[in-house]
N, C-alpha and C positions, 0 to 999 in steps of 0.2 A: 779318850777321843771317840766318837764318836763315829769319824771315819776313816779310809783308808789314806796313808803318806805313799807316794811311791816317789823312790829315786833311780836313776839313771846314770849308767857311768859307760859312756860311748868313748873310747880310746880314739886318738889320731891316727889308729893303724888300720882303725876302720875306711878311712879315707881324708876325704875336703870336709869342710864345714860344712858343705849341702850335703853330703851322705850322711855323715854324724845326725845331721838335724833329722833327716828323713826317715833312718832308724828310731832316732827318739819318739818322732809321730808316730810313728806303726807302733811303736811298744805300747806308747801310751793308748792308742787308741784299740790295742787289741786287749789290756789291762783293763778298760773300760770294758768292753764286747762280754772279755766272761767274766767278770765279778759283779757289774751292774752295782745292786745294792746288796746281794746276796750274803759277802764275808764285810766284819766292820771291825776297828777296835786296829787292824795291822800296818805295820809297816813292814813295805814290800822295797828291796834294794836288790835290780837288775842289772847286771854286767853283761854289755854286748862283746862280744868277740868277734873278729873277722869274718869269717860266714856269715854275719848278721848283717853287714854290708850287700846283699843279694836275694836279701832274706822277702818275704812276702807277707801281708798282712794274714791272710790261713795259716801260715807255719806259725808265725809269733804265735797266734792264738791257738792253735792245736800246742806249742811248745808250753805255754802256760797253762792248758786244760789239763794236760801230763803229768803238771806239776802239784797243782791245788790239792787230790785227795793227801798227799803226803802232810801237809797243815793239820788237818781234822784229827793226824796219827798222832803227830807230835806238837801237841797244843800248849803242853807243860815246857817243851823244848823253849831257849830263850831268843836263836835264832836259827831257819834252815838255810841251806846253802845249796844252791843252783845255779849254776851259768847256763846263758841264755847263748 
């Protein structure tokens, strides 16, 4: 592939369907912010968890900035594991 897949797995214990949705915007749009076009070829699968219900769009993306040097380490790896 050519680009990035991202999924999202926002639980009901996040809250109402407006909360769930409005975490998934912020993930997505802060998934956007720091990958750009920068990494390609991955798929990225995001598990929000309850604090992610309050969460702000600078934390999602600082919590993703934290995360990306670890990919470069483990590029042979077949998948990483992170909750968000």
């Amino acid at each position: 592939l050519n680009w990035n897949r991202l999924g999202l797995s926002v639980s009901k214990k996040i809250g109402t369907a407006v909360m769930r949705n409005r975490v998934k915007r912020l993930l997505r749009e802060a998934v956007k912010n720091v990958l750009g076009d920068s990494l390609r070829h991955y798929d990225f699968v995001i598990v929000a968890k309850k604090p992610a219900a309050e969460g702000r769009l600078e934390n999602f993306i600082r919590e993703i900035e934290r995360f990306l040097p670890k990919i470069s380490h483990e590029k042979s790896s077949d998948s990483i594991h992170k909750t968000v």
